[in-house]
Every structure is written in structure tokens, then in C-alpha cells.
C-alpha positions as CSV (number, residue, x, y, z in Angstrom):
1,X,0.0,0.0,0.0
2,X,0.7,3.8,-0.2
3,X,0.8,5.2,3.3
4,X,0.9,9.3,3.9
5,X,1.1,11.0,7.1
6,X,0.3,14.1,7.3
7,X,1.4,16.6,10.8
8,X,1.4,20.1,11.3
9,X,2.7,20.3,14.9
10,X,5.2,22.7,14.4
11,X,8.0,21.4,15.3
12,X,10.5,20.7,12.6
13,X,11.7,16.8,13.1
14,X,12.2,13.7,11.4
15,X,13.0,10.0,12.9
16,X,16.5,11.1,13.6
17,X,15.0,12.9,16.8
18,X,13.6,10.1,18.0
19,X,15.4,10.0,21.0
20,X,15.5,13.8,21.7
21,X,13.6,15.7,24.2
22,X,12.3,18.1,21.3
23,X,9.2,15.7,20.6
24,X,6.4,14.8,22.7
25,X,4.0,11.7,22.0
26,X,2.2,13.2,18.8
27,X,5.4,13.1,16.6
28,X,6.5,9.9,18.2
29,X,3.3,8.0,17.7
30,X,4.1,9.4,13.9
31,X,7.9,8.3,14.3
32,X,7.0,4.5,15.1
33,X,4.1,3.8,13.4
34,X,5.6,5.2,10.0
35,X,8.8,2.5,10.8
36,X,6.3,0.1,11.5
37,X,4.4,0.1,8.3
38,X,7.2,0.0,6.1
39,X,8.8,-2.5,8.5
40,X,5.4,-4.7,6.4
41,X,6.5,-3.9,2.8
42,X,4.4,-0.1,2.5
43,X,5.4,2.8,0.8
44,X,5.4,5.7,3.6
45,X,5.2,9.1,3.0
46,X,5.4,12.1,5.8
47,X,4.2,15.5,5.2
48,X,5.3,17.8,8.2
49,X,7.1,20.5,9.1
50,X,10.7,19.5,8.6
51,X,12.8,21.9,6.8
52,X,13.7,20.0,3.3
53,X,13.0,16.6,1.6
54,X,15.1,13.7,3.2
55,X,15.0,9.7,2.8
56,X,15.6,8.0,6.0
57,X,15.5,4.7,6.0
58,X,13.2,4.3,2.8
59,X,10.8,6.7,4.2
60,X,10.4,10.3,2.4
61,X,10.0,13.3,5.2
62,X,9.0,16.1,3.0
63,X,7.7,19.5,3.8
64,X,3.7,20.3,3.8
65,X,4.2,23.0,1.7
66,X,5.4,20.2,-1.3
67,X,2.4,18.1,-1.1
68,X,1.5,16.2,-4.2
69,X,-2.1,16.9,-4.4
70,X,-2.2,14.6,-7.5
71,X,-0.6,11.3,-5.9
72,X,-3.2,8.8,-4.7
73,X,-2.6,6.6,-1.7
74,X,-4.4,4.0,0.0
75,X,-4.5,5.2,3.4
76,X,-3.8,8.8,4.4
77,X,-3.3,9.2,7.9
78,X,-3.5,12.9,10.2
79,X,-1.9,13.2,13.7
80,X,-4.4,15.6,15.2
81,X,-4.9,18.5,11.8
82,X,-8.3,16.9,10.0
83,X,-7.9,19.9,7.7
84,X,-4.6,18.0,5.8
85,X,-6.7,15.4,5.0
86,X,-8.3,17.4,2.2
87,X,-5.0,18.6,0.7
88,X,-4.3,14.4,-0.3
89,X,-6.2,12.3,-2.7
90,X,-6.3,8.7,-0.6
91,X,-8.9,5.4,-0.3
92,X,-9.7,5.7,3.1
93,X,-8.4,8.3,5.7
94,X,-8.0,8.3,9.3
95,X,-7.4,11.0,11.8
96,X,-5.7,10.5,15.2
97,X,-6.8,12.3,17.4
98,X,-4.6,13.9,20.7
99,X,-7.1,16.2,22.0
100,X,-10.5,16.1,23.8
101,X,-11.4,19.1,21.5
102,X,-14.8,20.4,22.8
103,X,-17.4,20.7,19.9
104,X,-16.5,24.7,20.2
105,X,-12.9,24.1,19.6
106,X,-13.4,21.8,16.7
107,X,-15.4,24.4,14.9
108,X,-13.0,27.3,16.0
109,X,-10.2,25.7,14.3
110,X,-11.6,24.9,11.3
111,X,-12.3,21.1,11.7
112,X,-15.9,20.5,11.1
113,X,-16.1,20.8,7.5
114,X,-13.1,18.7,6.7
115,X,-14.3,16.1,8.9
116,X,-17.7,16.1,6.8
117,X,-15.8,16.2,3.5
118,X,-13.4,13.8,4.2
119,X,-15.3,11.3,6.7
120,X,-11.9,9.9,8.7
121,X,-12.1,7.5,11.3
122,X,-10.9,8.6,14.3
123,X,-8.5,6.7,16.7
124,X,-8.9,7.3,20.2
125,X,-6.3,6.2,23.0
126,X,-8.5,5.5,26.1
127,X,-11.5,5.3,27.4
128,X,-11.8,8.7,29.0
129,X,-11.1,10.4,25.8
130,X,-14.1,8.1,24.0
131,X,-16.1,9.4,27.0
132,X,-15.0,12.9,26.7
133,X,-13.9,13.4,22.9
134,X,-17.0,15.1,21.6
135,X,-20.0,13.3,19.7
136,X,-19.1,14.2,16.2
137,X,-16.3,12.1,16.0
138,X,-18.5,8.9,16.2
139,X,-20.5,9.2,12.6
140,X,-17.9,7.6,10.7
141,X,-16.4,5.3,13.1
142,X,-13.5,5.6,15.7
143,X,-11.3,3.0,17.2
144,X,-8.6,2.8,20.2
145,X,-4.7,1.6,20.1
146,X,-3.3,1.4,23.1
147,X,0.3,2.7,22.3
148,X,3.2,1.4,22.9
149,X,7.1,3.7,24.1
150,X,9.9,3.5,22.0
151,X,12.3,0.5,21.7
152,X,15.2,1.8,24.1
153,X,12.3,0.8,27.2
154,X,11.2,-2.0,25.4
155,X,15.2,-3.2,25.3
156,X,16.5,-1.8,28.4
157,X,17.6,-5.2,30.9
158,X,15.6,-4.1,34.4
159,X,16.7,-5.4,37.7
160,X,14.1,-5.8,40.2
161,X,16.0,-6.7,43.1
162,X,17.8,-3.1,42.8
163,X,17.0,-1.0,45.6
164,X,16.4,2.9,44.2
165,X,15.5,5.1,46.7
166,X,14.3,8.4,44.7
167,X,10.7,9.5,43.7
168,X,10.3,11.1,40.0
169,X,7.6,12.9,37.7
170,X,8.6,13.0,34.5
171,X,5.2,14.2,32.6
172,X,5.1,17.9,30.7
173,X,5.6,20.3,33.8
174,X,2.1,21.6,33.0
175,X,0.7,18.4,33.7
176,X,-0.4,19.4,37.2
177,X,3.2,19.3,38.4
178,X,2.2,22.0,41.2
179,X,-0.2,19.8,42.7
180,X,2.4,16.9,42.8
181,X,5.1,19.6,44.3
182,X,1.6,20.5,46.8
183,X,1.1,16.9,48.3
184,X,5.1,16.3,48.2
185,X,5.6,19.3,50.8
186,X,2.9,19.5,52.7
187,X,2.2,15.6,52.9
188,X,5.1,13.7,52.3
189,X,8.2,16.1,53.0
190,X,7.1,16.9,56.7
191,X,7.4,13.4,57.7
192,X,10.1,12.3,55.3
193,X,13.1,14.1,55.3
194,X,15.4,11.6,53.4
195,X,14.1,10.7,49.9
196,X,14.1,12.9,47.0
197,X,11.8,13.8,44.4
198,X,13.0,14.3,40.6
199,X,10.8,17.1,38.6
200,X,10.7,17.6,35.2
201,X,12.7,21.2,35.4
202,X,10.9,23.8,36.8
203,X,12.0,27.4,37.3
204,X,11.7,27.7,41.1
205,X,14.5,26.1,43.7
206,X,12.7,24.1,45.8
207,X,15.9,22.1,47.1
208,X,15.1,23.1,51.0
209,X,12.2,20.6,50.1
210,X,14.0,17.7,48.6
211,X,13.3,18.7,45.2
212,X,15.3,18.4,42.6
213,X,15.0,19.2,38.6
214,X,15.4,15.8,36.7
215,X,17.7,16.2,33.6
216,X,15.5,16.9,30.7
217,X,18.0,15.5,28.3
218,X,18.0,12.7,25.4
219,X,16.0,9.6,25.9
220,X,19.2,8.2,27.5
221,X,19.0,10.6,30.0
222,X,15.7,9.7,31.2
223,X,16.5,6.0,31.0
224,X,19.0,6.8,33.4
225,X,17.2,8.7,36.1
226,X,13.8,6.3,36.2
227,X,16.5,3.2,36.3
228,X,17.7,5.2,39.3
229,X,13.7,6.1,40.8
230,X,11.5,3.6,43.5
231,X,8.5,4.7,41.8
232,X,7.1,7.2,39.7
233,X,4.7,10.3,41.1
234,X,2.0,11.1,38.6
235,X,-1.2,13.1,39.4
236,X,-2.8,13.3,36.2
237,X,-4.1,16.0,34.1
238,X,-7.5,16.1,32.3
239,X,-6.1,16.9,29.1
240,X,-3.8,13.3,29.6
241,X,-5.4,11.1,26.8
242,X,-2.6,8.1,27.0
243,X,0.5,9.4,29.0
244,X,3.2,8.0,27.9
245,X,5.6,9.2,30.7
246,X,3.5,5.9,32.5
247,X,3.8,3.8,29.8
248,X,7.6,4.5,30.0
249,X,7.5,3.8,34.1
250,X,5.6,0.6,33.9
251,X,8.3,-0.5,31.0
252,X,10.7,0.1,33.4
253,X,8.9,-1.7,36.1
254,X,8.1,1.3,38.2
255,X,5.4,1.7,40.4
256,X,3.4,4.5,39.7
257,X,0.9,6.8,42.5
258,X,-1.6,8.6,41.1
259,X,-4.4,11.0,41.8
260,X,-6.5,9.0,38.8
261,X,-7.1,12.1,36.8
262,X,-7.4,11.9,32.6
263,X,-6.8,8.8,31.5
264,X,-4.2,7.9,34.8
265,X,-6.5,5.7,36.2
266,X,-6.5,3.6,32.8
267,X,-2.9,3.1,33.1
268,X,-2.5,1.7,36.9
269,X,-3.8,-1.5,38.2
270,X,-4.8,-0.4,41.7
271,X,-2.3,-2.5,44.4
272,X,-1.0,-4.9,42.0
273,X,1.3,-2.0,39.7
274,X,0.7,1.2,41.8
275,X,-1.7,2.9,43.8
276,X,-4.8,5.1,42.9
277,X,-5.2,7.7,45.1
278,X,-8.8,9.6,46.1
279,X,-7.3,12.3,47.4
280,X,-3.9,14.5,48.5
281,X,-3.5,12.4,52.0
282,X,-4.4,9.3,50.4
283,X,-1.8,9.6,47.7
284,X,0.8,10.3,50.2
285,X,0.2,7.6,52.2
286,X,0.3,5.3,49.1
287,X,4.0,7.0,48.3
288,X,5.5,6.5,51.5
289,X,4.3,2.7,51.4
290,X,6.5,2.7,48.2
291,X,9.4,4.3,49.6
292,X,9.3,2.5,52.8
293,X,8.4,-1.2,52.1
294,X,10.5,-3.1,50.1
295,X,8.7,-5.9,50.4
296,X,5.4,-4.6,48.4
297,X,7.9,-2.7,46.1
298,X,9.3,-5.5,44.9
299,X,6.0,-7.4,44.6
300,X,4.4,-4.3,42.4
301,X,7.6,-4.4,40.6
302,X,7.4,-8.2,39.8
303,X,3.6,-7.6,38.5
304,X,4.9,-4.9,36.7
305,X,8.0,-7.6,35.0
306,X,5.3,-9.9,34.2
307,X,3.5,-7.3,31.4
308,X,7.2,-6.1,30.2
309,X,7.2,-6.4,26.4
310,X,3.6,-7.4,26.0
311,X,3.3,-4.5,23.8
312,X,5.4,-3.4,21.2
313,X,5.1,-1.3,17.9
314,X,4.8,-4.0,15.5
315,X,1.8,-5.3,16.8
316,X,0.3,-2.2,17.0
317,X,0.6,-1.4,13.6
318,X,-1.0,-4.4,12.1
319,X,-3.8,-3.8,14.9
320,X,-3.9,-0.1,13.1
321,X,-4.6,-1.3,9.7
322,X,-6.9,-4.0,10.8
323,X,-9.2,-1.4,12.2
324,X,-8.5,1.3,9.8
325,X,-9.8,-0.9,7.0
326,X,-12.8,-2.9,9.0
């Protein structure tokens, strides 16, 4: 087949940043997906923002602005921007979707029309944002994948026995990181004085507290600081659709607390691979069992060793075009 994708997220990147810290889970859905298909014998196109025209690894990354409106593909395929659907000429055509997009939003910015004209599927990544996508995008169909994280988790050789001692939050700082940094001084940090919490970097010293900025480096870097983290703290947001900063965790067989909010309470299995919380007290109490048992530590972390590698990208992909063409 003749696979496009089509992004206009702004940020200038091919499969060569893979392992940066300028992409977030949009462009690295995009990244492994497009491998993927090729990876079965397609032809892949990618239509973005990159500045040029450049064949990596038998896969074009051309600019948006050199679209060829007269090629014809099988399956064009938009991460988020329903409008590029209309600029290709393809058999059937999805739309991912990485926003709950109230019905307001999806007029304001131009989507309604193009989703009528061009009738995409929509693929969904939970529950919650099935629940609290709006209606619209049910008339032609919609179907969830469950992503998987990039290859470097899926590789990476975990030790369960080790003992870590720190904390960490590695979500998008605006991911309710202030109510994390809330509970962790005025619930955890008065009555433990000894472990430390790593933070996505955030422009306030809050060392007197035990809180330290993580480094927000290449995907090596982060390997290297959850291999060195007890568990992973992780309120949620409602604008969290997937959360891949979980997905990651539980990969590295990390417990993870959360508050439940978005799609969180999706990702944890409730005392068997971390702990939902109800509320601020709750959710430290569940984080100093972590940090102070090693006994259920290592019993969440051998759940979480079971489930390692249960999901990876190839399957996904072939679950993709199975329910992009039902």
C-alpha cells in the first residue's frame, strides 16, 4: 500500500530525533508507526514541518508546503490537523486524534467541515477520551490503540532486586506538576526528610524541600534517572489522553501513585502496579508505602515484570490497519 502522514505540529523533526527531548507523544506515535508500516512492505510518506526533503531509512519526510495533491494513496493518515486530510487524494483516511477538542474548539479551528468532506475515522487512545472526545467524531467510526514507548524501554535489561530510593515525575511540567510539588511538601516532605523527588525542570528552587529538577535531556538521560527512581509520582491531568511518561515507568517496572485524573486511572492497576489515590492524603500515604516497604515494592515491581514487552510497535501497527480498513 501507499501510506501518507500528514502533521502540522510545528515542530521541525524527522526519525532522527527520535530519541531527543524536542518531541512529545504526537510526533513519536508518527515516528514508530511510519517504521512500522514500512517495516510490512508499504510505501510511507510524511508530510510535516521538517525543513527539506530527506529519505531515511526508505521513508520520504517532505515538507507540507510540497504536497503532491495529485498522488493517490491507499491510506492517508493525520496526527491531530483533520484539515490536511483534504489537501491528499487517498482510499480511506483516518485522523488521530490527541485532544479532547470540545465541539467549540473543533469548529473554532476549522475542523468540522473537513471532517464532513473527508469522513476519517478517528483513533482514540482510552476510554476517557471516548467518553470525553465530543460526539461528532462517532458518525464515521473511531477505534482505540493502546500505544506502545519507543524501543530503548522496550530493550532496556531491568533489575528488580535493585533498591532505588528516589521518587520522580517526568510528565510535561504543565501536567499538574504543582499539585504533585503541593502533596510532596505538605504531605510527604514533613514526615520524610530523606528521599528525593526528581521534577521535570521547573523554574523555582525548591531544594530546602528535597526537590530536585530531573535532567531533561535525550531519551538516554531519562532511561538513566527512572532506572535510578522507587516509583514514579504522577497526578494526572485532564487533558492526559494516553501518558506516555507511564507507559515508559511501567516499561521500566516502576510503580506509579496517582491521583487518577485523565486517562491515569487507565494506566494503573490499583495495588497490583501502583496505587490510585482519592485524594492528596491518600496519595501520600500510598507514596510513603513505596518508599518504605520493600517488600510490596518489589512485589508491584514483579507484577509490573510480568506485562514487560507485552506491547510493542509492531503489533500495534498491524492492529492499526486491521481497524483502519474494518
Amino acid at each position: 500500500m501507499n501510506i501518507c502522514f500528514l502533521d502540522n505540529s510545528g515542530v521541525s523533526f524527522n526519525s532522527k530525533d527520535i530519541y531527543s527531548n524536542k518531541i512529545r507523544g504526537a510526533e513519536n506515535v508518527l515516528i514508530n508507526l511510519s517504521r512500522e508500516f514500512k517495516n510490512l512492505g508499504h510505501d510511507v510518506i510524511i508530510y510535516n514541518n521538517f525543513n527539506g526533503k530527506e529519505k531515511i531509512d526508505d521513508i520520504y519526510w517532505i515538507n507540507l508546503k510540497h504536497i503532491d495533491n495529485k498522488k493517490k494513496f491507499d491510506l492517508a493518515i493525520t496526527n491531530n490537523d483533520i484539515a490536511l486530510l483534504s489537501k491528499v487524494i487517498s482510499k480511506k483516511k483516518i485522523a488521530i486524534s490527541h485532544s479532547l477538542q470540545p465541539l467549540e474548539k473543533f469548529i473554532r479551528k476549522k475542523q468540522l467541515f473537513p471532517y464532513l468532506n473527508n469522513k476519517p475515522k478517528i483513533v482514540m487512545m482510552s476510554k476517557y477520551h471516548i467518553k470525553n472526545r465530543n460526539f461528532l467524531t462517532k458518525l464515521f467510526g473511531f477505534f482505540i490503540i493502546d500505544w506502545a514507548v519507543d524501543e530503548i524501554f522496550l530493550n532496556y535489561h531491568v533489575d528488580i532486586s535493585k533498591k532505588q530510593q528516589n521518587a520522580i515525575f517526568t510528565s510535561n511540567i504543565n501536567r499538574n506538576a504543582k499539585i504533585l510539588i503541593d502533596i510532596w511538601i505538605n504531605y510527604i516532605f514533613k514526615d520524610n526528610k530523606k528521599d528525593k523527588l526528581l521534577i521535570t525542570p521547573f523554574n523555582k528552587d525548591l531544594s530546602m524541600y528535597n526537590i530536585f529538577n530531573r535532567n531533561f535531556g535525550t531519551k538516554n538521560d531519562l532511561i538513566e534517572d527512572l532506572s535510578n527512581s522507587r516509583i514514579m509520582l504522577i497526578p494526572g491531568h485532564k487533558a492526559e489522553l494516553f501518558c506516555i511518561a507511564a507507559e515508559e515507568a511501567k516499561e521500566m517496572c516502576i510503580p506509579i501513585v496517582t491521583l487518577g485524573i485523565g486517562c491515569l486511572r487507565e494506566r494503573v492497576e490499583h495495588m497490583k502496579t501502583g496505587f490510585i489515590a482519592n485524594n492528596y492524603s491518600q496519595f501520600a500515604h500510598y507514596t510513603n508505602l513505596l518508599l518504605n516497604d520493600n517488600n510490596l515494592l518489589l512485589e508491584m515491581k514483579k507484577n509490573l515484570y510480568k506485562q514487560k514487552n507485552k506491547k510493542n510497535w509492531s503489533m500495534i501497527a498491524k492492529t492499526f490497519l486491521i481497524n483502519a480498513f474494518e
